[in-house]
C-alpha positions in Angstrom: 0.0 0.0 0.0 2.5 2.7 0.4 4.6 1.6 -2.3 1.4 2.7 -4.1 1.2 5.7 -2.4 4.5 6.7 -3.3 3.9 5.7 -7.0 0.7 7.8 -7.1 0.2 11.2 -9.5 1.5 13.8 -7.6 5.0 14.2 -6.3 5.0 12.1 -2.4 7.9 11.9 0.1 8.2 9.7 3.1 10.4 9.9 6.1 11.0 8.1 9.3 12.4 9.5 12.5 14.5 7.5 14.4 15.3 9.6 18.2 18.7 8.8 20.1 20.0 10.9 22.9 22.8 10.1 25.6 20.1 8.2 28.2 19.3 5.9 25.1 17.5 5.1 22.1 14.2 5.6 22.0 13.9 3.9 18.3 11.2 4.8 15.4 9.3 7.5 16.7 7.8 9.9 13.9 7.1 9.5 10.7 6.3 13.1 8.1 5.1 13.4 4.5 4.3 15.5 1.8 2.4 15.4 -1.2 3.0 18.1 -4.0 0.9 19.1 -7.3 2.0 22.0 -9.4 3.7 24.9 -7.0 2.1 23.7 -3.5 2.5 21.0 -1.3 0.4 19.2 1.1 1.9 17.7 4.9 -0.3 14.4 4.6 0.6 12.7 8.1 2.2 14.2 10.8 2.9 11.6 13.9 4.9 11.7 16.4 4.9 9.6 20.0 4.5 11.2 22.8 7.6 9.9 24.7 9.3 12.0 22.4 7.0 15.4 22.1 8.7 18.8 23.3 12.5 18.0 22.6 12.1 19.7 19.3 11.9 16.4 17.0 8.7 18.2 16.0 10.7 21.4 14.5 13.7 18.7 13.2 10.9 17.1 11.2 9.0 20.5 10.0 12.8 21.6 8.8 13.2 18.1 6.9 9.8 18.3 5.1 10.3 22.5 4.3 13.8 21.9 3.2 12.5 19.1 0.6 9.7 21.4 -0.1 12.1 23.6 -1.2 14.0 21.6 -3.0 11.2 21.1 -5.4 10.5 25.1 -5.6 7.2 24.7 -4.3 5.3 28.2 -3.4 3.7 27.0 -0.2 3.1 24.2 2.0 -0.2 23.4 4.4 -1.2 20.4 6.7 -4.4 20.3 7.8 -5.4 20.4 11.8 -8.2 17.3 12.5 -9.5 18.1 15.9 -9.6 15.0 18.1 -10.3 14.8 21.8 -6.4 13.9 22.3 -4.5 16.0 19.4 -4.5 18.9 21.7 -0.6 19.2 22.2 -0.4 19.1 18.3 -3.1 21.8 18.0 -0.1 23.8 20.4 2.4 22.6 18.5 1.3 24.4 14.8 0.3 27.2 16.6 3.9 28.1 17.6 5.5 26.5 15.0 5.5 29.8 12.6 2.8 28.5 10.0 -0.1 31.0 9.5 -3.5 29.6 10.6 -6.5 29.7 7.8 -9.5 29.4 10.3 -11.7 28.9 7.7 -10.1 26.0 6.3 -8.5 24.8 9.1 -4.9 24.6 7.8 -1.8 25.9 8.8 0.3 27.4 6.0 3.8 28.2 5.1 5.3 30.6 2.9 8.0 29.1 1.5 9.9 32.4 1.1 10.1 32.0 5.2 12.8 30.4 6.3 12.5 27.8 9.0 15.9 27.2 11.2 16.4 23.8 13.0 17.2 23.4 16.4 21.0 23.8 16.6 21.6 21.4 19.2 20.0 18.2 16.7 22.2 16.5 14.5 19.7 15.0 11.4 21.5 11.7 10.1 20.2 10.0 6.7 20.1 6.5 6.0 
């Protein structure tokens, strides 16, 4: 199914985040894509476990996805916000991440013009 996915129409990239620090590894813990038709792109999952959530893996994959975005010299980029009883913290999460909210829509949206920074003290490794 996701080799399907991938094959589809429009332009779609995968990734994985793997999360090690100096107490341990705490193994496959996020996983980010994107789908892209003509000069926009589209953040279709965003997931990321909780044990993980506030040591800025969330901005590490934002900064992966926008770079790639980038890459391709797309215009802008949006993920939707699906309000659940327990997708609260991501709800906080978009809100400070620098994306513009469309309240009528109910996306966030980047300018790709914008430049997102990383956190500085994260070293992104590629497999």
């Amino acid at each position: 199914m996701l080799a399907e996915w991938l094959e589809g129409d429009n332009e779609r990239k995968m990734w994985t985040f793997r999360v090690s620090d100096r107490f341990g590894d705490s193994g496959l813990c996020g996983i980010v894509s994107i789908e892209s038709a003509g000069r926009e792109g589209r953040i279709s999952d965003f997931v990321l476990s909780c044990r993980v959530m506030g040591r800025k893996i969330e901005e590490t994959m934002l900064y992966t996805v926008l770079n790639y975005a980038h890459s391709l010299g797309l215009k802008e980029i949006y993920a939707k916000y699906i309000s659940t009883p327990r997708n609260k913290p991501c709800l906080e999460f978009w809100e400070k991440s620098g994306f513009t909210f469309n309240e009528k829509d109910n996306i966030f949206i980047w300018n790709i013009g914008k430049k997102f920074v990383p956190p500085d003290f994260i070293t992104i490794e590629t497999i």
